[in-house]
mmCIF file of the N, C-alpha and C atoms, coordinates in Angstrom:
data_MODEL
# 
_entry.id   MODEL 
# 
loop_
_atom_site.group_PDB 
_atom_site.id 
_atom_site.type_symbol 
_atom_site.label_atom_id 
_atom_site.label_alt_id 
_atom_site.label_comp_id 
_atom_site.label_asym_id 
_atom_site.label_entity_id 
_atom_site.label_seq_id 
_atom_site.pdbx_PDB_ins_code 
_atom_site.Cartn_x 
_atom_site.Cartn_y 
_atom_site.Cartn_z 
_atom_site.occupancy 
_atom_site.B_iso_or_equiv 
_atom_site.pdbx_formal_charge 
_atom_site.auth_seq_id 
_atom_site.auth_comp_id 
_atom_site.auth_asym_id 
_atom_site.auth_atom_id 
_atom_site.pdbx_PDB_model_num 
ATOM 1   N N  . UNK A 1 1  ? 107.441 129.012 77.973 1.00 0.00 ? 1  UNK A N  1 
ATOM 2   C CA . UNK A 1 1  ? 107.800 128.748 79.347 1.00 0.00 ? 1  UNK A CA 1 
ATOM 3   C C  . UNK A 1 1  ? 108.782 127.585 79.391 1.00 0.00 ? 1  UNK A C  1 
ATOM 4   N N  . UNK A 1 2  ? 110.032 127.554 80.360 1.00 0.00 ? 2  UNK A N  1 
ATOM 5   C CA . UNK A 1 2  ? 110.549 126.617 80.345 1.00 0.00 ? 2  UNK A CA 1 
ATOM 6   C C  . UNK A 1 2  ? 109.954 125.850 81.561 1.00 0.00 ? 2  UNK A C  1 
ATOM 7   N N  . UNK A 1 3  ? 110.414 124.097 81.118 1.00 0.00 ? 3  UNK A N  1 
ATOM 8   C CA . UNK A 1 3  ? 109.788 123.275 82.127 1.00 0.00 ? 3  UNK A CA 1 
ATOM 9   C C  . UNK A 1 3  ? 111.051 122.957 83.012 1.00 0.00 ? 3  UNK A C  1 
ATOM 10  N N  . UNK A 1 4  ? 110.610 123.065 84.207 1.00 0.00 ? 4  UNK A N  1 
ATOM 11  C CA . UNK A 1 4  ? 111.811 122.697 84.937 1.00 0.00 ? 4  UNK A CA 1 
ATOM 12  C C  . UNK A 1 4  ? 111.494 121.350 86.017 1.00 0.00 ? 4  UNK A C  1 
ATOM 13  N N  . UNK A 1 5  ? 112.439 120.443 85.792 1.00 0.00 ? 5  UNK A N  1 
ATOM 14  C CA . UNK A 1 5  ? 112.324 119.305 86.518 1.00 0.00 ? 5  UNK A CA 1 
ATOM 15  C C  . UNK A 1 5  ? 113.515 118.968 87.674 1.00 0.00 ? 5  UNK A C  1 
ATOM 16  N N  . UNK A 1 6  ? 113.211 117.956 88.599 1.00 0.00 ? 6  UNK A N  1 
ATOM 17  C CA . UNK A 1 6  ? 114.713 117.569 88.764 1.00 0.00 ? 6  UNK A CA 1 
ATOM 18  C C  . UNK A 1 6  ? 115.042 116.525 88.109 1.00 0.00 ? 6  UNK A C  1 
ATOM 19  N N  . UNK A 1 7  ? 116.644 116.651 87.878 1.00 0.00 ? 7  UNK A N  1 
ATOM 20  C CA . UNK A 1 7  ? 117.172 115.768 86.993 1.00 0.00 ? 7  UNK A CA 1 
ATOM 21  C C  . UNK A 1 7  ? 117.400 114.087 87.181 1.00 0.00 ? 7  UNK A C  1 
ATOM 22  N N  . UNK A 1 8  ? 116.647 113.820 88.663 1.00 0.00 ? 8  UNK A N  1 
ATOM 23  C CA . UNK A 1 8  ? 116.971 112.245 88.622 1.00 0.00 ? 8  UNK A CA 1 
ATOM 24  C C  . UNK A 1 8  ? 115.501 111.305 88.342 1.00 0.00 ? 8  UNK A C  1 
ATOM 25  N N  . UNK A 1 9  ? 114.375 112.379 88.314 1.00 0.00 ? 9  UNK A N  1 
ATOM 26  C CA . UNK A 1 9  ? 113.325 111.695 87.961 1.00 0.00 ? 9  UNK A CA 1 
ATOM 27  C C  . UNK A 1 9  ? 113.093 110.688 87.021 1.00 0.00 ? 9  UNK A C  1 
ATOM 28  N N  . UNK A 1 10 ? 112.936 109.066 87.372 1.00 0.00 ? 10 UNK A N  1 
ATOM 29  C CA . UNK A 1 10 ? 112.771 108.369 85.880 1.00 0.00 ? 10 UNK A CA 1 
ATOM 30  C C  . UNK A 1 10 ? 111.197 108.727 85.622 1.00 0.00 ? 10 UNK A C  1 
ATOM 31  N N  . UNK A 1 11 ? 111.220 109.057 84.617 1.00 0.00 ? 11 UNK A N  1 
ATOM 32  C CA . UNK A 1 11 ? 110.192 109.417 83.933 1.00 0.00 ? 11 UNK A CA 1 
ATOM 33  C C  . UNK A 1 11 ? 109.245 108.170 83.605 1.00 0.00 ? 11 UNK A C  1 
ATOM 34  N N  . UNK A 1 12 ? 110.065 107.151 83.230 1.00 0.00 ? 12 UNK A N  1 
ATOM 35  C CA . UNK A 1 12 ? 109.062 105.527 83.437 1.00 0.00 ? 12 UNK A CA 1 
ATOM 36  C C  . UNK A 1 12 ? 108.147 105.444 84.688 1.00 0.00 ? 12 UNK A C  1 
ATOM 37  N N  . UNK A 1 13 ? 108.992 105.875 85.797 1.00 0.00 ? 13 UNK A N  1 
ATOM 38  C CA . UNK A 1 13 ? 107.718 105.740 87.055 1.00 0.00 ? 13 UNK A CA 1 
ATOM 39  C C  . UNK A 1 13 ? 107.218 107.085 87.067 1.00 0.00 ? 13 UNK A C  1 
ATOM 40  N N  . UNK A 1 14 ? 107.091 108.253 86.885 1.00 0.00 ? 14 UNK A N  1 
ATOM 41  C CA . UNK A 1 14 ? 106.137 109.366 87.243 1.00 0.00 ? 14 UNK A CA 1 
ATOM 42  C C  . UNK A 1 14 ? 105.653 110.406 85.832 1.00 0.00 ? 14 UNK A C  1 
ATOM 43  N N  . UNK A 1 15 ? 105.808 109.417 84.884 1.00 0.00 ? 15 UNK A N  1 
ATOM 44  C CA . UNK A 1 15 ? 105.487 110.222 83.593 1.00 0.00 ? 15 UNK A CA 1 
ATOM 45  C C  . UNK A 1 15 ? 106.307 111.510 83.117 1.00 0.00 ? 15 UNK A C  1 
ATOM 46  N N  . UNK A 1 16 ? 105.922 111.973 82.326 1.00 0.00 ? 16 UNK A N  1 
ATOM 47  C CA . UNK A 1 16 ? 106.943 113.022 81.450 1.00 0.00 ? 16 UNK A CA 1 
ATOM 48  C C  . UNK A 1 16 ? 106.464 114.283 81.150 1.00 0.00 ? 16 UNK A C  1 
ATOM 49  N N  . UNK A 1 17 ? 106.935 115.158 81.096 1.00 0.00 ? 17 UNK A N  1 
ATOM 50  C CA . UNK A 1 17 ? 106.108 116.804 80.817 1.00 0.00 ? 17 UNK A CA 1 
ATOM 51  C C  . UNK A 1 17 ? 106.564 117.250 79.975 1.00 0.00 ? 17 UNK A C  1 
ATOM 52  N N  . UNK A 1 18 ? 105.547 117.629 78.942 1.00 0.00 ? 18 UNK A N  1 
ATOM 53  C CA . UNK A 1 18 ? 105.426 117.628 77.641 1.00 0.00 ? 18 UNK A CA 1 
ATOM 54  C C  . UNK A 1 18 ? 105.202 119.091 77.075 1.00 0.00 ? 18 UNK A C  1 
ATOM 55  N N  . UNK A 1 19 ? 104.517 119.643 77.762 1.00 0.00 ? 19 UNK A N  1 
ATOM 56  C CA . UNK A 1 19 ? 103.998 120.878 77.254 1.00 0.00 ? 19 UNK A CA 1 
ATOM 57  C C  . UNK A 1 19 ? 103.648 121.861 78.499 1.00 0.00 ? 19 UNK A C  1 
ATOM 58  N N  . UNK A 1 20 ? 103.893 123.042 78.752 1.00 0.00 ? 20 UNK A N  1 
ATOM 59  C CA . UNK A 1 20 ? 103.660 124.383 79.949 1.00 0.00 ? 20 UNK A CA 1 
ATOM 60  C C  . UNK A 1 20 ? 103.669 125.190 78.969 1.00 0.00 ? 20 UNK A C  1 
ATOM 61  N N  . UNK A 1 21 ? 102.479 125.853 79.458 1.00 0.00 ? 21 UNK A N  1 
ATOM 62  C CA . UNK A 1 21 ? 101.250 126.998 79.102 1.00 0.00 ? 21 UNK A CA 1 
ATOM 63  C C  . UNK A 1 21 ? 101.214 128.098 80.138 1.00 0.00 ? 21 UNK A C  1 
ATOM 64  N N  . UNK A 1 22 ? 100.355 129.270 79.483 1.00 0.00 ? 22 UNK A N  1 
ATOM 65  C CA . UNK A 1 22 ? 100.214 129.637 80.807 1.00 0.00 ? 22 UNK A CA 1 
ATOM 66  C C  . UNK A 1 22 ? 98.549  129.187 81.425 1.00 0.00 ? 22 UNK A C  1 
ATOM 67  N N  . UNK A 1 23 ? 98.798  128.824 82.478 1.00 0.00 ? 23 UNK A N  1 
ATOM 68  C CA . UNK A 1 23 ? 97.099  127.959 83.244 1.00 0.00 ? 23 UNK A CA 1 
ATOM 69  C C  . UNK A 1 23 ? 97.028  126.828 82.699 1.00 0.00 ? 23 UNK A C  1 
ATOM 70  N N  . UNK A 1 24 ? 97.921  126.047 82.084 1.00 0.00 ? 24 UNK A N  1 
ATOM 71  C CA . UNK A 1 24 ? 97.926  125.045 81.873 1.00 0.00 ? 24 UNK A CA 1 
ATOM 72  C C  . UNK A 1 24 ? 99.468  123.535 81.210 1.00 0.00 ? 24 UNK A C  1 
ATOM 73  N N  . UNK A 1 25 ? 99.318  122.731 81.758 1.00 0.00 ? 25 UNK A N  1 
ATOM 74  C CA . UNK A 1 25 ? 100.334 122.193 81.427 1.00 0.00 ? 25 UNK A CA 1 
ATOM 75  C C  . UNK A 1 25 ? 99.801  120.603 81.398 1.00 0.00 ? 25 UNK A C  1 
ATOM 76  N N  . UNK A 1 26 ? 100.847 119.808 80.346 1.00 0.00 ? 26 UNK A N  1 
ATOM 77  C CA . UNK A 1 26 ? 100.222 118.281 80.096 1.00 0.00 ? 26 UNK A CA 1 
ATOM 78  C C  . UNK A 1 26 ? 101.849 117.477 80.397 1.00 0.00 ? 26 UNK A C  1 
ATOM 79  N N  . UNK A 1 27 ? 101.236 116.134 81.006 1.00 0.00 ? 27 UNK A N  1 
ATOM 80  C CA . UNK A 1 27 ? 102.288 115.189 80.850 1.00 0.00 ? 27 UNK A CA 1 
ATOM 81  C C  . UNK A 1 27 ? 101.919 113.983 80.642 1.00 0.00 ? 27 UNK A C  1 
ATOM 82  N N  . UNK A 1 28 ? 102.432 113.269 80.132 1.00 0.00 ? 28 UNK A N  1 
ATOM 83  C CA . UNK A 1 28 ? 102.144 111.734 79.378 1.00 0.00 ? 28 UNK A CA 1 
ATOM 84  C C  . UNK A 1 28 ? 102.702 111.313 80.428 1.00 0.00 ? 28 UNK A C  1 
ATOM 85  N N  . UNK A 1 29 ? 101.787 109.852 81.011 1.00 0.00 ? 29 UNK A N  1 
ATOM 86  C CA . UNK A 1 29 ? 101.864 108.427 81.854 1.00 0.00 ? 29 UNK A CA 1 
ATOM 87  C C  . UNK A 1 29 ? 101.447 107.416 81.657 1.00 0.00 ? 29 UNK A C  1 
ATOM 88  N N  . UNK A 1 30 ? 102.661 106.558 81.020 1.00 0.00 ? 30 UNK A N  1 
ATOM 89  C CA . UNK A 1 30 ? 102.064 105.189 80.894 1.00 0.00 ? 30 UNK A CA 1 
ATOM 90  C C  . UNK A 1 30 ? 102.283 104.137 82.078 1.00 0.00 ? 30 UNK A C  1 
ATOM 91  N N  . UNK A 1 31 ? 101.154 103.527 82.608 1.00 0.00 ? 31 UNK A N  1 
ATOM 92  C CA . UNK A 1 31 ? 101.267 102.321 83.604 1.00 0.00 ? 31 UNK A CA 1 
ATOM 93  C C  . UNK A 1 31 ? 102.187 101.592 83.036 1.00 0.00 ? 31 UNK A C  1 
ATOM 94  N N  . UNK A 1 32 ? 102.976 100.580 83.957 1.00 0.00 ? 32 UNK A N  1 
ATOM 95  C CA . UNK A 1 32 ? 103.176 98.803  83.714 1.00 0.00 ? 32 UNK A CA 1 
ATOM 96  C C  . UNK A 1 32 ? 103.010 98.527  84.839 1.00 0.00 ? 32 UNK A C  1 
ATOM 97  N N  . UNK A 1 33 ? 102.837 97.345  84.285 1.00 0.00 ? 33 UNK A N  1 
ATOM 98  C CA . UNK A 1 33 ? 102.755 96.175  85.647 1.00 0.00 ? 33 UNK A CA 1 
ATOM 99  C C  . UNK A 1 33 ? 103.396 96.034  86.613 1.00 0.00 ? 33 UNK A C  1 
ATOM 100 N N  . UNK A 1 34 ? 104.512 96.626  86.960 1.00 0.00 ? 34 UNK A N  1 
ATOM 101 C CA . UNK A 1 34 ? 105.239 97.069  88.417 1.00 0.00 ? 34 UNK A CA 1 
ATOM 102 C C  . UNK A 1 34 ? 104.960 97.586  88.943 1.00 0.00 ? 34 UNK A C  1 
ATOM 103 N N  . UNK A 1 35 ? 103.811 98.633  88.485 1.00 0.00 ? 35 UNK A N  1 
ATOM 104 C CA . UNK A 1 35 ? 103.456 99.403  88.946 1.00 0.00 ? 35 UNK A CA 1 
ATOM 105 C C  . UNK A 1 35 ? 102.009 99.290  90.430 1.00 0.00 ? 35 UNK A C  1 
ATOM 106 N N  . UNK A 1 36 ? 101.762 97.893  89.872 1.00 0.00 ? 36 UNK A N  1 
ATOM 107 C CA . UNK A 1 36 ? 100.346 97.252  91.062 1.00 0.00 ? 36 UNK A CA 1 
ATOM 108 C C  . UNK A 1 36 ? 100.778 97.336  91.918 1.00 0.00 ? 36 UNK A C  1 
ATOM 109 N N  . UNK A 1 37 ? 99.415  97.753  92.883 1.00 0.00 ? 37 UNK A N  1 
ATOM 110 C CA . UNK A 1 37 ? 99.209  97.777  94.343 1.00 0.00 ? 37 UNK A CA 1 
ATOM 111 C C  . UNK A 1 37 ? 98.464  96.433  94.316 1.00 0.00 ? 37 UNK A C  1 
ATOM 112 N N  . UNK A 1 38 ? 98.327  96.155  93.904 1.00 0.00 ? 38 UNK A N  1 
ATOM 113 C CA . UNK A 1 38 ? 97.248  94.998  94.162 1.00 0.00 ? 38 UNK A CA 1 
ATOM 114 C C  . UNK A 1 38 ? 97.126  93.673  92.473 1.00 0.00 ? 38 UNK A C  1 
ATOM 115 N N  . UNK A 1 39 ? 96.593  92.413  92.845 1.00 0.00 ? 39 UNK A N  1 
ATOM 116 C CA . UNK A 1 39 ? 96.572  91.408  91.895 1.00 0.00 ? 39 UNK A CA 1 
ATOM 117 C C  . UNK A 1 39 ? 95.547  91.905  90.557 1.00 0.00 ? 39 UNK A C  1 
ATOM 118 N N  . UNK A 1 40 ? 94.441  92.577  91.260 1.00 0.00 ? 40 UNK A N  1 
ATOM 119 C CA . UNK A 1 40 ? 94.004  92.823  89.841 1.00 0.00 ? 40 UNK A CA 1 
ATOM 120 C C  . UNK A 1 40 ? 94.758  94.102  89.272 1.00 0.00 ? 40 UNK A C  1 
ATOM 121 N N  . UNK A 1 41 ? 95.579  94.860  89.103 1.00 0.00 ? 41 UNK A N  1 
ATOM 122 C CA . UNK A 1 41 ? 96.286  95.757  89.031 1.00 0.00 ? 41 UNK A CA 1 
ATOM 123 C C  . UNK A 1 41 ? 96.323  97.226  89.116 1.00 0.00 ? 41 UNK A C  1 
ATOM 124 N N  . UNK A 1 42 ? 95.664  97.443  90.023 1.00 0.00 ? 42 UNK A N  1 
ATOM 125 C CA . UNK A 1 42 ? 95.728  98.785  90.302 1.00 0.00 ? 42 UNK A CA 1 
ATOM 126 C C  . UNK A 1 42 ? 97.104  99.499  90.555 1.00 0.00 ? 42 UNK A C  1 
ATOM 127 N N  . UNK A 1 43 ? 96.738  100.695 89.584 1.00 0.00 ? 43 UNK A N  1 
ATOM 128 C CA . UNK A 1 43 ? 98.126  101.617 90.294 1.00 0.00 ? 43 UNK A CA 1 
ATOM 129 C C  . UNK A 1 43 ? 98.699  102.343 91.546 1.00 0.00 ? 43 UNK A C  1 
ATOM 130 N N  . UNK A 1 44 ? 99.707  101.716 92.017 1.00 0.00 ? 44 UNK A N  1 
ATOM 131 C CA . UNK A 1 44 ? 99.666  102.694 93.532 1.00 0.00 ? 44 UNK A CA 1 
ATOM 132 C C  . UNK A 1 44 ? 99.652  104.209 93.023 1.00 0.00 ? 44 UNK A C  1 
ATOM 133 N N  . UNK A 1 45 ? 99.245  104.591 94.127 1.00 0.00 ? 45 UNK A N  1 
ATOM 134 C CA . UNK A 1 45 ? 99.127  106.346 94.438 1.00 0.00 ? 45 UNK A CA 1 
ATOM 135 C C  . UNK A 1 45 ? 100.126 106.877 94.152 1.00 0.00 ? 45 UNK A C  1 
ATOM 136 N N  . UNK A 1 46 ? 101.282 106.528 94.322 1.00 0.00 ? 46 UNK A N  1 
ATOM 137 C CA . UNK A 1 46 ? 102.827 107.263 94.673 1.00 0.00 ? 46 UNK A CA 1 
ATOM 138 C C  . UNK A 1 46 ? 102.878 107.445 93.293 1.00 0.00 ? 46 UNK A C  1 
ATOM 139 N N  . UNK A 1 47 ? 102.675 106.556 92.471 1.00 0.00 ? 47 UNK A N  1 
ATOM 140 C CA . UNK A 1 47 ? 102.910 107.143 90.969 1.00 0.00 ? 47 UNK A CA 1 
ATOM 141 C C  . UNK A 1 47 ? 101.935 107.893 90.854 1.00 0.00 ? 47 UNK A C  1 
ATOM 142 N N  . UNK A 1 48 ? 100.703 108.032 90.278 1.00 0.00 ? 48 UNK A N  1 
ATOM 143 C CA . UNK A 1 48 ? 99.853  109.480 90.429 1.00 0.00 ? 48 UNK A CA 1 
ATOM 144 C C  . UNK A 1 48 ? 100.302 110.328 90.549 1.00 0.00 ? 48 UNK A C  1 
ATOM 145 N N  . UNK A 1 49 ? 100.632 110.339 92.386 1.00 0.00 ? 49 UNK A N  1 
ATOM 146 C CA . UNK A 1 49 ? 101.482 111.522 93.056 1.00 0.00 ? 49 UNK A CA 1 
ATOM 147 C C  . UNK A 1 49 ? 102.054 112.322 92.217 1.00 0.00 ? 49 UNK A C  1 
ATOM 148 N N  . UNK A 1 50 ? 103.195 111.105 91.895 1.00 0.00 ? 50 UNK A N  1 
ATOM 149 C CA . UNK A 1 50 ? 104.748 111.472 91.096 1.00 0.00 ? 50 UNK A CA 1 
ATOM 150 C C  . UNK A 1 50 ? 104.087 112.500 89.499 1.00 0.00 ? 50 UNK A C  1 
ATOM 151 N N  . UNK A 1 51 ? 103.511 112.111 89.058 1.00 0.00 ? 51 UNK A N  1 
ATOM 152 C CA . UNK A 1 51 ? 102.822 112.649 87.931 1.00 0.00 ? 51 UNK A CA 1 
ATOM 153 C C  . UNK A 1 51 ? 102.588 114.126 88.197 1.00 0.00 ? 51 UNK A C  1 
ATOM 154 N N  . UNK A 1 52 ? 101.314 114.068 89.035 1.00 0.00 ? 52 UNK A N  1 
ATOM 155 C CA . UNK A 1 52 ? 101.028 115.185 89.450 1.00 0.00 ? 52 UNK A CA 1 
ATOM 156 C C  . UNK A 1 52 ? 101.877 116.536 90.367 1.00 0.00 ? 52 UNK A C  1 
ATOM 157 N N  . UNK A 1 53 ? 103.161 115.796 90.957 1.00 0.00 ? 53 UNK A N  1 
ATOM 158 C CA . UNK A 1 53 ? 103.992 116.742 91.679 1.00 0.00 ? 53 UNK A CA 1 
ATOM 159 C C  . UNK A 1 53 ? 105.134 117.184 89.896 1.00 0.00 ? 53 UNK A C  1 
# 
């Protein structure tokens, strides 16, 4: 299967897609620290999101 993305996504903020299957597909996400919503560092949602869309 090919993976199809759009091409301006940085992949630093919404992770990377690695592998499509059929019923299944994986993408690698690594946090940083820009990434906090908050002091103890939670990740905002929007990245998640971004992952998961």
């Amino acid at each position: 299967m090919l993976i199809r993305h759009e091409t301006l996504i940085h992949y630093d903020l919404c992770g990377e897609p690695v592998s499509l299957e059929e019923d299944f597909s994986r993408a690698e996400f690594v946090t940083t620290e820009n990434m906090a919503a908050d002091k103890s560092g939670l990740v905002h949602g929007g990245f998640i999101s971004g992952l998961a869309d």
